[in-house]
C-alpha positions in Angstrom: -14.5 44.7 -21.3 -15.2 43.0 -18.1 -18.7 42.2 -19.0 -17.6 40.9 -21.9 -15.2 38.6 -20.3 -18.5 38.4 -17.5 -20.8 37.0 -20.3 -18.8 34.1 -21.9 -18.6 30.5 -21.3 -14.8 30.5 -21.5 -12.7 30.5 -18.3 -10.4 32.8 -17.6 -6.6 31.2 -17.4 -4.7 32.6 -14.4 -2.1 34.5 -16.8 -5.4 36.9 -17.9 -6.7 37.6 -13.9 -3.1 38.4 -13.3 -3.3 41.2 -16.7 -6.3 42.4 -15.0 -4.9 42.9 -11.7 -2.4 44.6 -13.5 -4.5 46.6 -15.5 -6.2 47.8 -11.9 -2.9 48.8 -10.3 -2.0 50.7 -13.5 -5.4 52.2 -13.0 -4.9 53.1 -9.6 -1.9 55.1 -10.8 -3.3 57.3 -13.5 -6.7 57.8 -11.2 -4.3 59.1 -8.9 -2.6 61.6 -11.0 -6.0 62.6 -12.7 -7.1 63.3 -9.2 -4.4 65.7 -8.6 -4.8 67.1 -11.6 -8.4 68.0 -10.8 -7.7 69.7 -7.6 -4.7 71.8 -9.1 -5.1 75.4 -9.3 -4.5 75.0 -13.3 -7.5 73.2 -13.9 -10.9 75.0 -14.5 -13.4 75.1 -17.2 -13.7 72.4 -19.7 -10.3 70.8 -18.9 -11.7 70.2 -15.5 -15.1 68.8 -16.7 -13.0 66.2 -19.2 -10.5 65.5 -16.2 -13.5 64.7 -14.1 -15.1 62.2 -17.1 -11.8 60.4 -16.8 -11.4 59.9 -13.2 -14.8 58.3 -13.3 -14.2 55.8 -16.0 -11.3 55.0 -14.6 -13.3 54.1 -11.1 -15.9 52.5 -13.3 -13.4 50.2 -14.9 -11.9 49.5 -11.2 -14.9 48.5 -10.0 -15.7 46.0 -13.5 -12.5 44.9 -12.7 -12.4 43.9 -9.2 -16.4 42.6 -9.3 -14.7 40.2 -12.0 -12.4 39.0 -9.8 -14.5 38.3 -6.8 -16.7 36.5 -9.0 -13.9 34.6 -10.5 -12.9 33.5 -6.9 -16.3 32.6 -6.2 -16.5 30.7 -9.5 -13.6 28.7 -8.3 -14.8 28.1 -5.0 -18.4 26.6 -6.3 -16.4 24.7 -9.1 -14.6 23.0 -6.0 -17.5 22.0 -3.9 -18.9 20.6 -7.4 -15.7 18.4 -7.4 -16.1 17.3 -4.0 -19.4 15.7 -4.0 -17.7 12.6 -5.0 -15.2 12.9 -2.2 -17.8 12.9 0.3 -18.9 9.6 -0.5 -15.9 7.5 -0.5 -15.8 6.3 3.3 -12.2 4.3 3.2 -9.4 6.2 3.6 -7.5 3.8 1.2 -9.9 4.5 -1.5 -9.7 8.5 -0.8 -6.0 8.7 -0.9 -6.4 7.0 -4.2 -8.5 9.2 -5.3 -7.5 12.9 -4.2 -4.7 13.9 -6.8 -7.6 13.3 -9.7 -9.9 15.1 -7.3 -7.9 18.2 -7.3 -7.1 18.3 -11.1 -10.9 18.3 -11.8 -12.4 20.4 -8.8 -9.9 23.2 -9.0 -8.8 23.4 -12.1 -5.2 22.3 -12.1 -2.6 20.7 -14.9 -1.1 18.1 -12.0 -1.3 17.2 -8.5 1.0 15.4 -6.3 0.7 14.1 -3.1 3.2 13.3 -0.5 3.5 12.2 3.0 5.5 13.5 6.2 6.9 11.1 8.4 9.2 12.4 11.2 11.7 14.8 9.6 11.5 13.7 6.0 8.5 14.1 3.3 8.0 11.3 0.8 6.3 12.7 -2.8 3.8 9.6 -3.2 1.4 9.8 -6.0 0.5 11.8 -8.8 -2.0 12.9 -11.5 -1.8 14.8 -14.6 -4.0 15.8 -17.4 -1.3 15.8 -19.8 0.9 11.9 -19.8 4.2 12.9 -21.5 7.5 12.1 -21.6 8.2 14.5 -18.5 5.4 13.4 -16.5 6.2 9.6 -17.2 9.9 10.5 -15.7 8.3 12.0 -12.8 6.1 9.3 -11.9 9.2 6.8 -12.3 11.0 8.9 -9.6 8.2 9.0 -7.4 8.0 5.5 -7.7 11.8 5.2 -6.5 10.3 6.6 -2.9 12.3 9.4 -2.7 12.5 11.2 0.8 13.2 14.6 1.4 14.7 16.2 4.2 12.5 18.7 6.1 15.0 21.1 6.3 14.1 24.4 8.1 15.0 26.6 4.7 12.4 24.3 3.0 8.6 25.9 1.6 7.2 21.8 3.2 8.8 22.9 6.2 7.2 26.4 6.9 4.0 24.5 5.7 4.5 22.2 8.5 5.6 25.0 11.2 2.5 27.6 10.0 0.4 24.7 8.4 -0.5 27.3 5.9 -0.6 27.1 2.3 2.0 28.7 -0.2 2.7 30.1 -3.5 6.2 29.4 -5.3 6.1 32.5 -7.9 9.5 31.2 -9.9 10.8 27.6 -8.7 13.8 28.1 -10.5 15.0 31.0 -8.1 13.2 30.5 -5.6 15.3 29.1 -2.7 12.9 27.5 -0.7 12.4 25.3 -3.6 14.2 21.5 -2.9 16.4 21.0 -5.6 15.5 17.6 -5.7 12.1 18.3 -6.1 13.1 21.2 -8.7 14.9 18.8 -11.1 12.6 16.0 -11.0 9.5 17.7 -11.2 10.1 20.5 -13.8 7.8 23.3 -11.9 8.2 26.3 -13.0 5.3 28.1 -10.8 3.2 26.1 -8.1 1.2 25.9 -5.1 1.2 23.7 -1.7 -1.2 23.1 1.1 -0.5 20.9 4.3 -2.8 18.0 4.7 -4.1 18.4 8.7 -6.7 15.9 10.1 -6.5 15.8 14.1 -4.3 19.4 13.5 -0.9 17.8 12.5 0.6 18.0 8.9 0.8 14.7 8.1 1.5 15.3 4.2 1.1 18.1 1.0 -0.2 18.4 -2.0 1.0 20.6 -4.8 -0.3 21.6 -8.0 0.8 23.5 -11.0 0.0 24.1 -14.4 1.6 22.9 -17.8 2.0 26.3 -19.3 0.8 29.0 -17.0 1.8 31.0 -14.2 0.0 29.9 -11.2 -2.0 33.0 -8.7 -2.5 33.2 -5.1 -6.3 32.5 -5.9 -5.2 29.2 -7.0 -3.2 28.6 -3.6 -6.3 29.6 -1.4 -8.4 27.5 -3.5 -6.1 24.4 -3.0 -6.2 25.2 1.0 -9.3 25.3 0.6 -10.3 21.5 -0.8 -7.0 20.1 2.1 -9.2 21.9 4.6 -12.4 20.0 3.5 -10.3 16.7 2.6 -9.1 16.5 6.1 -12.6 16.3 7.2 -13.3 13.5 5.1 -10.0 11.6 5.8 -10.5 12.0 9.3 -14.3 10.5 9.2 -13.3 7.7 7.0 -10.0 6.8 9.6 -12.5 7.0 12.5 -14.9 4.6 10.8 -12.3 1.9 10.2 -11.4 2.6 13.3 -14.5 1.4 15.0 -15.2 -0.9 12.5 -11.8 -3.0 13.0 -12.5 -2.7 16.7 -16.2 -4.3 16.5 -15.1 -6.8 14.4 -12.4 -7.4 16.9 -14.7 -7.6 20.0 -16.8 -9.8 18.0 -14.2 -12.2 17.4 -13.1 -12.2 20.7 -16.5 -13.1 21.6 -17.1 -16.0 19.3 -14.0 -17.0 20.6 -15.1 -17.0 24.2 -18.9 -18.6 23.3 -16.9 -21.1 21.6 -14.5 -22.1 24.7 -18.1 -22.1 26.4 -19.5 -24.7 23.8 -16.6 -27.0 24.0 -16.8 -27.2 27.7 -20.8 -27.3 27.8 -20.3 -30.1 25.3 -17.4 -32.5 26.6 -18.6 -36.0 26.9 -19.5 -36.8 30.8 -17.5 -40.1 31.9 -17.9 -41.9 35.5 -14.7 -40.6 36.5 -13.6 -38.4 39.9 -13.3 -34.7 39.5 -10.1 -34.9 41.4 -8.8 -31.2 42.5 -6.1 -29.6 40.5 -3.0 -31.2 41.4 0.6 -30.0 40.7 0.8 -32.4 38.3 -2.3 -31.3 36.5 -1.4 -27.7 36.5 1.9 -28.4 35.1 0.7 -30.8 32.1 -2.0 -28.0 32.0 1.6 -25.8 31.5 3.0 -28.1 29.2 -0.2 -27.6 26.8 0.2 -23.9 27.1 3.5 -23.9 25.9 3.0 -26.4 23.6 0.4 -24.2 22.1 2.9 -21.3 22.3 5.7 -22.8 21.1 3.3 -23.5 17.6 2.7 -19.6 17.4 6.4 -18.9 18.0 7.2 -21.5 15.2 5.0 -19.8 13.0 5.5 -16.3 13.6 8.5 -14.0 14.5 8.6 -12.3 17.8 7.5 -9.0 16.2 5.1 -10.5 14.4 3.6 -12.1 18.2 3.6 -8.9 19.3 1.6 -7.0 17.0 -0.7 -10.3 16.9 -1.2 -9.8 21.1 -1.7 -6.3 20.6 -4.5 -7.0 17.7 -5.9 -9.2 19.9 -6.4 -5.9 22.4 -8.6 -4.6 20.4 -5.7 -2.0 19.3 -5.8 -0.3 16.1 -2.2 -0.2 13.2 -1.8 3.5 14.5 -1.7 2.8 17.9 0.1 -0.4 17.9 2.3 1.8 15.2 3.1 4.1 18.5 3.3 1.4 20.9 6.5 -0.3 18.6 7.5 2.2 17.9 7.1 1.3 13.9 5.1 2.7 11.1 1.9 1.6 10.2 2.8 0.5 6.6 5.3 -2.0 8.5 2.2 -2.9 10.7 0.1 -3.7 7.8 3.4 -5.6 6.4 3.6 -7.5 9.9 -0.5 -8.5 9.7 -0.5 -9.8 5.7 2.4 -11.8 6.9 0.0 -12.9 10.2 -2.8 -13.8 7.9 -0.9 -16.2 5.3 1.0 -17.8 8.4 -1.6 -18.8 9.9 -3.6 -19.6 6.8 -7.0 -17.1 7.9 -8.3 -14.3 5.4 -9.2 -11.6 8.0 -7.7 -10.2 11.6 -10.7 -11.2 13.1 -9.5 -14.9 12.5 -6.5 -14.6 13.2 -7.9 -13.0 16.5 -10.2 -15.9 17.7 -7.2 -18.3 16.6 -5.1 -16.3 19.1 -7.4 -15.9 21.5 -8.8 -19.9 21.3 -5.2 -20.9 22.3 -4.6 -18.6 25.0 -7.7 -19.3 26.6 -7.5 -23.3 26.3 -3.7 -22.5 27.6 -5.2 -20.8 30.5 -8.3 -23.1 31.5 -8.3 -24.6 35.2 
């Protein structure tokens, strides 16, 4: 049977490893009792000889069965790193987020994927992918789309994930009290498994998968923690790349912004005129300048929006000046698109050496 199942090109669905993990504990049982059997005082002769051909088939057919099944999981687990090749060379995080719930479908083998992020004590499902676009699947993405947010609440499966940051198996999701009943009612799971998205070590969001039809197994949970354990390697090198990217185009602006101070100096016309000291007078029209300059910015910008701009300007990346506002990043990235069409540039590093050129001018003398 089991090299049967061994030999063909057909993958096995969960529902048939779980009949033969069944088939081995039931196994187990009778192997047991033919054992016993064998050692009783009642058995001698040719009863004893057929006893012993049983127990040995029976270990035989343990044995088929549980090769199968290691082979199976390492089946799954070459089938994944297939999947991820393509992963590996996305280097923008955008692009990979975008990319992941389709990843996951094809790479281990799922029906749908969904992926969701934590912030603070609520999780937010935030994109999906199925293989199969019906009715049920279009509701789904509609709520999603709605930004629901869930409560983290200590009874919840997300929450143990973020507590352990382990992955887990929900056997029956309609009895299953861990289960959000939000979640229950939109999604229509019936089995599924999670995993907790780590880069730097903290659970910043899950994915969960499923199957249309079938039972899911806890191969398929391992095999999910699996592909978040190598996906938070490459999330992590493709935020760390921006990263230094946006900060060497930020240095760089600042730089051109400094040469070009430099060149305006360098260049001003030379007149036959005193080079009186700095007087009060010339300091405070000097002042006047500087605020005049100022005052520009502040008509064009909202207070918030001049101090994410001053902390661009540092060199500081949306995360960080996330932390220092005490604001998310998506509101940062609000904030700067609303920057850039202000002040009529295409990039931050423009909008940089514009902030830059007018504190610098402001400051001269």
């Amino acid at each position: 049977m089991t090299d049967e199942l061994a030999d063909s090109d057909l993958t096995p669905a969960p529902a048939a490893l779980e009949s033969l993990r069944a088939l081995d504990a039931h196994l187990a049982v009778r192997g047991g009792q033919l054992r016993d059997r064998l050692l009783g005082t009642d058995t001698g002769g040719e009863r004893a000889h057929a006893v012993s051909i049983a127990l040995a088939d029976v270990q035989t057919m343990r044995f088929e069965i549980r090769d199968f099944i290691v082979h199976e999981r390492l089946r799954r687990l070459e089938q994944l790193e297939r999947g991820l090749a393509g992963l590996r060379d996305l280097h923008d995080p955008d692009v990979l987020l975008g990319s992941v719930c389709r990843a996951v479908v094809e790479s281990c083998g799922f029906d749908r994927v969904m992926l969701s992020r934590v912030e603070g004590t609520m999780w937010r499902p935030w994109k999906s992918y199925a293989v199969h676009r019906q009715d049920a699947e279009l509701r789904f993405r509609d709520w999603m789309a709605q930004i629901p947010e869930i409560p983290l609440d200590r009874l919840l499966l997300e929450s143990d994930m973020v507590r352990r940051g382990e992955a887990a198996i929900v056997e029956n999701a309609a009895t299953d009290p861990r289960v959000s009943p939000v979640l229950r009612a939109a999604s229509g799971h019936r089995s599924y498994v999670a995993a907790p998205l780590m880069p730097e070590g903290r659970v910043v969001g899950f994915l969960h998968a499923d199957y249309r039809a079938l039972a899911v197994t806890p191969l398929d949970r391992d095999v999910l923690a699996a592909f978040a354990r190598v996906f938070d390697g490459l999330f992590e090198r493709a935020v760390l790349v921006r990263r230094l990217q946006e900060q060497r185009d930020q240095v760089r602006a600042a730089l051109q912004a400094v040469a070009t101070s430099l060149d305006d100096l360098a260049n001003a016309e030379i007149g036959l005129a005193r080079h009186d000291r700095p007087t009060a007078l010339g300091a405070g029209q000097r002042r006047m300048k500087r605020t005049a300059d100022l005052g520009r910015l502040e008509s064009l910008l909202t207070k918030r929006e001049l101090e994410v701009l001053a902390l661009v300007a540092t060199g500081a990346t949306n995360d960080r000046i996330a932390e220092r506002l005490v604001i998310s990043s998506d509101t940062v990235k609000s904030h700067m698109k609303h920057i850039l069409r202000k002040l009529h540039v295409d990039n931050r590093a423009e909008a940089i050496s514009q902030y830059l050129r007018l504190t610098l001018e402001g400051g001269e003398g």
